[in-house]
C-alpha positions as CSV (number, residue, x, y, z in Angstrom):
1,X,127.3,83.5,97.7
2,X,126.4,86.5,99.8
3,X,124.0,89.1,98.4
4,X,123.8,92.6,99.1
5,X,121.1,94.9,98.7
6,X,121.8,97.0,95.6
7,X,121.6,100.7,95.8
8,X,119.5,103.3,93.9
9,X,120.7,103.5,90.3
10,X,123.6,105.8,89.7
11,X,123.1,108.3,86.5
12,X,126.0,106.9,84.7
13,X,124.6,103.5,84.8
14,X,122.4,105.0,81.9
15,X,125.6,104.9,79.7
16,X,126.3,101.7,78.1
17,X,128.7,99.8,75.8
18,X,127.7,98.3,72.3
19,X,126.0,94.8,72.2
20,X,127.9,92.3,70.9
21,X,126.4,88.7,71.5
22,X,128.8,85.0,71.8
23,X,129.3,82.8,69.4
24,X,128.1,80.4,71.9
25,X,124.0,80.5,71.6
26,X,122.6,82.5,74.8
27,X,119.3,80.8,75.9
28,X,117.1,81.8,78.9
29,X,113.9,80.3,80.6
30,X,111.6,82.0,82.6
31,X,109.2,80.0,84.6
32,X,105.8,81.5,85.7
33,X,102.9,80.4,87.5
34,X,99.6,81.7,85.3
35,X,99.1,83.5,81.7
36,X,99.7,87.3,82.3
37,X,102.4,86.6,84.7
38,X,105.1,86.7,82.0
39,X,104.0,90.0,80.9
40,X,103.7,91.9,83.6
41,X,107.0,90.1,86.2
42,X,110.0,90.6,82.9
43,X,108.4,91.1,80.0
44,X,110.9,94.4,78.7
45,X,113.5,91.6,80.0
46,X,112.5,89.0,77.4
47,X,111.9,91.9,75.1
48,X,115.7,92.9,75.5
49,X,117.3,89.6,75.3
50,X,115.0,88.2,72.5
51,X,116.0,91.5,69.8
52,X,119.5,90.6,71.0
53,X,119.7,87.0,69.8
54,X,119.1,85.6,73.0
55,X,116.5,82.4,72.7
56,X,114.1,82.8,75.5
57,X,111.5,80.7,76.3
58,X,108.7,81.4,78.0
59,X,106.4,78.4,80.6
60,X,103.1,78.9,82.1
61,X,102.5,76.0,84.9
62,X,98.9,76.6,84.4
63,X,96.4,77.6,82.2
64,X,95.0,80.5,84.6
65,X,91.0,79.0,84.4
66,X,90.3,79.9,87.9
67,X,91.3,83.2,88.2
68,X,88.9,86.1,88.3
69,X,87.9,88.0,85.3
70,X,89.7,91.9,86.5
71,X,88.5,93.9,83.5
72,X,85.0,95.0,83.6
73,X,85.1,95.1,79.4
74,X,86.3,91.7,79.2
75,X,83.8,90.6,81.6
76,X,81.0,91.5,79.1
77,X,82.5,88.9,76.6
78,X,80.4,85.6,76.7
79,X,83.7,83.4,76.2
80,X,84.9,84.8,79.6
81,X,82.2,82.7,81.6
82,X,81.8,80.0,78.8
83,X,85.5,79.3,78.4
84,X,87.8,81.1,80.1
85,X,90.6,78.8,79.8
86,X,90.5,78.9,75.8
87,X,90.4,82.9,76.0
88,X,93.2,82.8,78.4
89,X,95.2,80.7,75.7
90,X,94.0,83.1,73.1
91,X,95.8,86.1,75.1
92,X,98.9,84.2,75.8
93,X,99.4,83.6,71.5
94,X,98.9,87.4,71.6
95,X,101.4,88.5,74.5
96,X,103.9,85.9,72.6
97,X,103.5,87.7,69.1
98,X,104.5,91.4,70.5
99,X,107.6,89.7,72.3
100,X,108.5,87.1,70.9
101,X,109.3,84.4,72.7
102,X,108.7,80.7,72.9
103,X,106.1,79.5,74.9
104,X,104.9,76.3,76.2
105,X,102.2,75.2,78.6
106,X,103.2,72.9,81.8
107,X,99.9,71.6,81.6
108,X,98.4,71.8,85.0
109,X,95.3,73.1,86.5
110,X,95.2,76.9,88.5
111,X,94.6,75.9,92.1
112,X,92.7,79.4,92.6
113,X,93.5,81.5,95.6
114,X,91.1,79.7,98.0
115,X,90.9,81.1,101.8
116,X,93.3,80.4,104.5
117,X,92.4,77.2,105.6
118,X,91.1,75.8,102.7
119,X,93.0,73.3,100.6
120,X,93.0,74.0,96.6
121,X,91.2,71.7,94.5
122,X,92.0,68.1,94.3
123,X,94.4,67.2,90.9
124,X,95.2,71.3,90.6
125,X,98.9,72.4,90.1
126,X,99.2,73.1,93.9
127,X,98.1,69.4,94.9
128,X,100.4,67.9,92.7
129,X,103.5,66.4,94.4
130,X,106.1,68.5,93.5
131,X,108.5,65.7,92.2
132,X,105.9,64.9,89.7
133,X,105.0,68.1,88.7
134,X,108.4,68.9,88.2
135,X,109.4,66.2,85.6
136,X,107.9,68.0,83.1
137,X,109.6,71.5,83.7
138,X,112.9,68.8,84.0
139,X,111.8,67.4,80.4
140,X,111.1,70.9,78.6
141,X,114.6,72.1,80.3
142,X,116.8,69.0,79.1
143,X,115.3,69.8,75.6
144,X,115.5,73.8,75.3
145,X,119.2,73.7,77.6
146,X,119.3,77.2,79.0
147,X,122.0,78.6,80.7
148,X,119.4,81.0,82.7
149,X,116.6,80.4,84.6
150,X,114.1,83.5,86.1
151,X,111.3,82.3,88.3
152,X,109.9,83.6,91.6
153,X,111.6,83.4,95.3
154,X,110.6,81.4,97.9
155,X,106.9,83.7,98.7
156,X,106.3,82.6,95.3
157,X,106.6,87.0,94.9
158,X,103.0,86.6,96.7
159,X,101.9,83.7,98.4
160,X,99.4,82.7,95.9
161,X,99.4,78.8,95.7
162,X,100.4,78.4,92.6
163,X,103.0,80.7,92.6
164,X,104.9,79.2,95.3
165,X,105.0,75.5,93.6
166,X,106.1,77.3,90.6
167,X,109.1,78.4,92.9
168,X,109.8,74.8,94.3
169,X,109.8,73.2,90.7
170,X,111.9,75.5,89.5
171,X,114.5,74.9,91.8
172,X,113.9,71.6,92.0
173,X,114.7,71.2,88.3
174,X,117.6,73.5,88.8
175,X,119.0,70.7,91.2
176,X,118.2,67.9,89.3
177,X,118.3,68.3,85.5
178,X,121.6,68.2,85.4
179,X,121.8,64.5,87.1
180,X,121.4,61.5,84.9
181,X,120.1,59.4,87.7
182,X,116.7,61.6,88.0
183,X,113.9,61.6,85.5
184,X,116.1,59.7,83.5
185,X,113.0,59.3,80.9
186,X,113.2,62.6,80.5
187,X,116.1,63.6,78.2
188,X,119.3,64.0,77.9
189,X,121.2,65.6,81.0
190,X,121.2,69.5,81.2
191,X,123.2,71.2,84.4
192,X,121.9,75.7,84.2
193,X,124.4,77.8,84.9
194,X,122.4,80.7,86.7
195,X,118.7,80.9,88.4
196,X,117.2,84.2,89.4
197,X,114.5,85.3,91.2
198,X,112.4,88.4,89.5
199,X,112.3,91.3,91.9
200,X,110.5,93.5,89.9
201,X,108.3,95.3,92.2
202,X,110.5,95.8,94.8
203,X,110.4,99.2,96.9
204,X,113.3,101.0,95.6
205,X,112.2,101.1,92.4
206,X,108.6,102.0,93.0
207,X,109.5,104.6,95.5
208,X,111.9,106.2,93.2
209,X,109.2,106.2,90.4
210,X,106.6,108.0,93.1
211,X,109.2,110.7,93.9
212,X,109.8,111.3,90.7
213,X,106.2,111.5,88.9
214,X,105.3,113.6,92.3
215,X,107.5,116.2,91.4
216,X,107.2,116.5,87.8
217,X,103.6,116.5,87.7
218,X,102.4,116.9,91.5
219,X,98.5,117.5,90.7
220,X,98.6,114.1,88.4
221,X,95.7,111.6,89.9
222,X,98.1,109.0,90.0
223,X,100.1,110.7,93.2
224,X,97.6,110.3,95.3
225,X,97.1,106.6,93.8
226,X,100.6,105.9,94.6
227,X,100.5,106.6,97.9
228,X,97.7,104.6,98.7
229,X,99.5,102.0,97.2
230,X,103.0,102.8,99.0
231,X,102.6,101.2,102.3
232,X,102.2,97.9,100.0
233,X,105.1,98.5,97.8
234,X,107.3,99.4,100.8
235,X,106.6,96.2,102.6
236,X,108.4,94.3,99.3
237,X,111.9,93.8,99.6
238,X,114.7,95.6,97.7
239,X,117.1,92.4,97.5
240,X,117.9,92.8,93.8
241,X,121.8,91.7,92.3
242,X,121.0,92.5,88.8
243,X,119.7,95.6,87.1
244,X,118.8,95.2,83.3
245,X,118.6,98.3,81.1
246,X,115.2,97.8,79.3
247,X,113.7,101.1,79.5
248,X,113.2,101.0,75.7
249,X,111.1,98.0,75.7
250,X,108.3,99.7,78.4
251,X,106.0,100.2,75.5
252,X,105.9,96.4,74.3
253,X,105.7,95.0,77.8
254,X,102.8,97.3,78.2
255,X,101.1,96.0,75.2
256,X,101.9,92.1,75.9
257,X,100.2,93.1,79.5
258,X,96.8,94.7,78.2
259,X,96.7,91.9,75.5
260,X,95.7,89.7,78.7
261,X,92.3,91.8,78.5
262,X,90.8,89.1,81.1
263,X,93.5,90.2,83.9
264,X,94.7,94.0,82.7
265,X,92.0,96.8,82.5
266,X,93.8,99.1,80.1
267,X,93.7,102.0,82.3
268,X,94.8,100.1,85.3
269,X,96.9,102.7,87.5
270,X,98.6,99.4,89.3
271,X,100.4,98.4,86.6
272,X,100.2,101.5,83.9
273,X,102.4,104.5,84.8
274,X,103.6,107.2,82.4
275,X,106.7,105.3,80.8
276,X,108.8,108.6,80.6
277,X,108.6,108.8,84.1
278,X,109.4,105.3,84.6
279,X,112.7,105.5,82.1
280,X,113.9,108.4,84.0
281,X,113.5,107.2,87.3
282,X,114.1,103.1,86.8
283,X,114.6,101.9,83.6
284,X,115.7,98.8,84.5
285,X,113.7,95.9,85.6
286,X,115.3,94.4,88.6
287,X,116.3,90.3,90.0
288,X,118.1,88.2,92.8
289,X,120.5,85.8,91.5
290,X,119.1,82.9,93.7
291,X,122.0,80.5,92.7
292,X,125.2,80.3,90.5
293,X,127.2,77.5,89.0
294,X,129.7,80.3,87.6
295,X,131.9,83.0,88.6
296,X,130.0,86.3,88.8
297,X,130.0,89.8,90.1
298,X,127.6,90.7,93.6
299,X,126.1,93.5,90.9
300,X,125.0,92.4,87.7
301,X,123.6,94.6,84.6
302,X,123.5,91.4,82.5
303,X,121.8,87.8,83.7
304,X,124.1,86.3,81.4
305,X,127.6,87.6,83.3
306,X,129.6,84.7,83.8
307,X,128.7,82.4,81.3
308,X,130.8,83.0,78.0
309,X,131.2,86.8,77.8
310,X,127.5,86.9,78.9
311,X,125.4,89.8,76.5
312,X,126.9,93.2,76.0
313,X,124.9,96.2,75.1
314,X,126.8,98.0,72.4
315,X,123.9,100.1,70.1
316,X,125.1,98.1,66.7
317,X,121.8,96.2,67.5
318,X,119.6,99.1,68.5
């Protein structure tokens, strides 16, 4: 299908219908390369769905032990150099709790971000063939049988390593779990109806939110923070198809983020913006459907549009 670039969102799309959810059960995977990931690429998403009756399940390819500890607090903590892996697990059951979704562990190693040039370590998730790494996301997707899958496009949403083979599994087991002549150990066939890319930070969105703080509060440190950051958000594409309302759920996915102390500082002004601001600029957070097996609109406002009446925000629920 062709996509178009979606336009800045219109005041009226700020007016919704009640929810009302299918008889059928709605279920929705979200595939992500490292711990933390989940909470800060669509965590208000999962938030959303999840109060709505929607079953969403949450996988983490790897357990995040190579990555850098970014929070000078957390970096006093003895476990963060003694066992970084087991703290990393400990903040994952946290972020879970305040969302509430499933979650389960792929199981593979973080390659790291080594430098151009350099291969990743030897058995980590990035070395793996991607054919057997992906049997196991096929295996956990025959058993959980979601209709939706989010994961990351094909820059992996930055070329770290790991994120890009989290991209090519993904849509390897969207091409293949539903074909009983692959991984046929590995359950029971299971055909997705929808994958998306997330498209979160895109720069729409972030521009709109910089306008917007600059002239309600023009002298606020974070301006001039912006805009240093600006040239990077503006080189992001805006590509999004689907715009979900979930402007209520800001304050949860900013507590799932800071509970993954080892990555988060809790006054980090990359991620943490005034959440008033945000709602009245973009209260949505923001994909590209990537692939559909059903009839859908160019413009979404619901990932599940298409498949059985899809999710519809009424406030009998709210």
């Amino acid at each position: 299908m062709t996509v178009a670039s979606v336009p800045g969102p219109p005041r009226e799309a700020h007016v919704k219908e009640p929810m009302t959810k299918n008889e059928e059960q709605l279920r929705l995977i979200a595939v992500h390369a490292h711990p933390d990931d989940e909470s800060s690429k669509g965590a208000a998403t999962y938030a959303y769905y999840v109060e709505n009756g929607v079953e969403v399940l949450v996988v983490s390819c790897t357990g995040g032990e190579r990555g850098d500890v970014l929070n000078e607090l957390a970096a006093r903590n003895p476990r963060s150099r003694r066992d970084l892996a087991g703290m990393r697990r400990a903040e994952m059951a946290h972020a879970q709790s305040i969302i509430g979704f499933e979650h389960r562990w792929l199981g593979y190693e973080d390659s790291g971000l080594p430098p151009d040039g350099v291969a990743v370590p030897k058995g980590s998730f990035a070395d793996i063939p991607i054919e057997v790494s992906a049997e196991a996301l096929v295996r956990i997707v025959r058993e959980f049988k979601p209709q939706v899958m989010i994961t990351y496009n094909e820059q992996g949403g930055y070329p770290h390593p790991d994120h890009i083979r989290c991209h090519e599994i993904s849509m390897h087991a969207w091409e293949v779990s539903g074909d009983p002549t692959a991984y046929p150990e590995a359950g029971e066939p299971w055909e997705m109806s929808k994958v998306y890319y997330e498209s979160i930070f895109n720069a729409d969105r972030m521009l709109r939110v910089y306008e917007t703080l600059k002239a309600k509060d023009p002298d606020s440190p974070l301006v001039a923070r912006a805009e240093e950051m600006m040239d990077w958000f503006t080189r992001r594409p805006s590509d999004a198809t689907a715009r979900v309302e979930v402007g209520r759920y800001f304050e949860r996915r900013d507590e799932a983020l800071r509970a993954h102390a080892s990555q988060v500082a809790p006054d980090s002004t990359f991620f943490f913006w005034p959440n008033d601001v945000q709602r009245e600029a973009w209260p949505f957070e923001d994909y590209r459907l990537a692939a559909s097996r059903v009839p859908t609109d160019a413009i979404e406002n619901d990932l599940f549009q298409g498949i059985v009446g899809g999710v519809r925000h009424n406030g009998t629920n709210h």
